[in-house]
C-alpha positions, -999 to +999 in steps of 0.1 A: -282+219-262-307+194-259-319+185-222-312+147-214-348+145-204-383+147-219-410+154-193-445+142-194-462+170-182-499+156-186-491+126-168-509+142-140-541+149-156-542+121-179-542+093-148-542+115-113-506+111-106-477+127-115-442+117-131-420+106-105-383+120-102-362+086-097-333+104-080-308+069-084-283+076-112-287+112-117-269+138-110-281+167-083-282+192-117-305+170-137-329+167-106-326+202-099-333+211-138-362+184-140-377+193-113-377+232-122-397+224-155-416+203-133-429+233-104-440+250-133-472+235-135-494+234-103-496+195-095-473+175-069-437+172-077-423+133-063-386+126-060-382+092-050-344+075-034-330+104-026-303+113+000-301+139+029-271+156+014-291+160-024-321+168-006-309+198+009-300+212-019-331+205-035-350+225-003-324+251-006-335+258-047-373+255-043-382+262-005-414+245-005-403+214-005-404+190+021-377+159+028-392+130+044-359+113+057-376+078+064-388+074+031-361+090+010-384+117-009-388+153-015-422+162-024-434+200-034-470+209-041-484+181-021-525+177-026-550+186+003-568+156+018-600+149+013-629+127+025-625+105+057-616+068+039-578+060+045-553+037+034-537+015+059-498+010+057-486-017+075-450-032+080-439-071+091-410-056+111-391-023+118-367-026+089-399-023+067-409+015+075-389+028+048-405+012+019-437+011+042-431+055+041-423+058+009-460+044-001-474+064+024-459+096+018-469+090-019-506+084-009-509+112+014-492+137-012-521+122-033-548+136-012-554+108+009-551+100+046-535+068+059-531+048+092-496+032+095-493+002+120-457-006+118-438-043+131-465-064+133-451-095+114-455-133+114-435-138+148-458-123+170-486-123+155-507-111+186-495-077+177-517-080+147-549-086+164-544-049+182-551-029+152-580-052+140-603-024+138-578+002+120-570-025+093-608-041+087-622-003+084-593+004+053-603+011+022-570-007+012-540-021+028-508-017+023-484-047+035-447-044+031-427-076+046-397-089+039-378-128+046-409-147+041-428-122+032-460-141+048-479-112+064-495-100+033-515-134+029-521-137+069-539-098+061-555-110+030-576-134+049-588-112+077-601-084+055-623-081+022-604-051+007-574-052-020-542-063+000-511-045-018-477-067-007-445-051-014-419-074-007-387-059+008-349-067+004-345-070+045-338-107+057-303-128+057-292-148+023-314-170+009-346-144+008-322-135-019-326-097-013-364-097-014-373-125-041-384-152-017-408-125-002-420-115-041-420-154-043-442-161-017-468-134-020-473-142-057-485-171-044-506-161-017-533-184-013-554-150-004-571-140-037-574-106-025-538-100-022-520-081-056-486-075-057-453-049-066-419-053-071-394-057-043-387-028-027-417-008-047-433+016-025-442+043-049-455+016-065-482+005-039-488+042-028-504+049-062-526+020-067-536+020-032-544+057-044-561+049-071-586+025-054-593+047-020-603+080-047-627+055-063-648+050-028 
């Protein structure tokens, strides 16, 4: 019987990240059959939106993994850090940290160490101005905020490294689950500011990879 996937195995060493297992919309036996193709070569395995009960069962089939509950992902064979530049992951508000985790937990299983400063948004902006020295020493910063999504370009003009916004789904109705945060850093008037998709920590997590293994 044919498998109802098709791996691709060299992702890995072909751009220095692996294939990501999407959990959303499968079942816990594809996962667990993907991801037992998957352990058989020696790089990091990523399972993205995944939920405590599946994770379990994913632990209790390949004991080396390792749920982090905050950012809904398994990882198994996780890469060592190295070198002493760091990504900094940083939040607008508490209801953030999960998308804010899940890029973090994707750069550190990358190798790379990070430095999260979490609820920090627009509204009090004094709480900001703490972490000045943590954010201008970043290699690259992370910024996910949701509502207005205005944090990303408020970052962008305090430092002189790439600003990654991911706009998030939190706020009430018209943020229209994350698009007037996507909105609104697309057009950041901070040139330094790129952007993901709403919700796309993964997403950030590997490019703010990519650019902290180029330093």
């Amino acid at each position: 019987m044919k498998n109802d996937f098709t791996l691709d195995t060299e992702r890995f060493h072909r751009q220095g990240f692996p294939e990501a297992v999407y959990s959303k919309g499968k079942t816990e036996k594809q996962i667990i059959d993907i991801v037992s193709k998957m352990v058989k070569n020696p790089t990091p395995v990523i399972i993205t939106k995944i939920e405590k009960t599946a994770a379990s069962k994913i632990k209790k089939k390949f004991p080396k993994a390792k749920y982090h509950e905050k950012a809904k992902m398994v990882v198994i064979n996780p890469l060592k850090k190295t070198g002493k530049t760091y990504i900094a992951v940083i939040t607008a508000g508490t209801s953030d940290i999960p998308y804010a985790e899940e890029a973090a937990v994707v750069a550190e299983t990358l190798g790379n160490n990070v430095e999260k400063v979490y609820d920090v948004g627009v509204a009090g902006i004094h709480r900001l101005f703490k972490f000045d020295e943590v954010i201008k020493n970043a290699s690259c910063v992370v910024v996910c905020a949701g509502m207005e999504g205005a944090l990303s370009s408020v970052v962008g003009g305090l430092v002189s490294k790439v600003v990654i916004g991911v706009p998030t789904s939190t706020g009430y109705g018209t943020g229209k689950g994350g698009y007037s945060a996507l909105l609104t850093m697309l057009n950041s008037c901070s040139p330094n500011v790129c952007v993901v998709n709403i919700d796309n920590g993964f997403g950030a997590g590997i490019i703010a990879s990519i650019i902290n293994k180029k330093l």
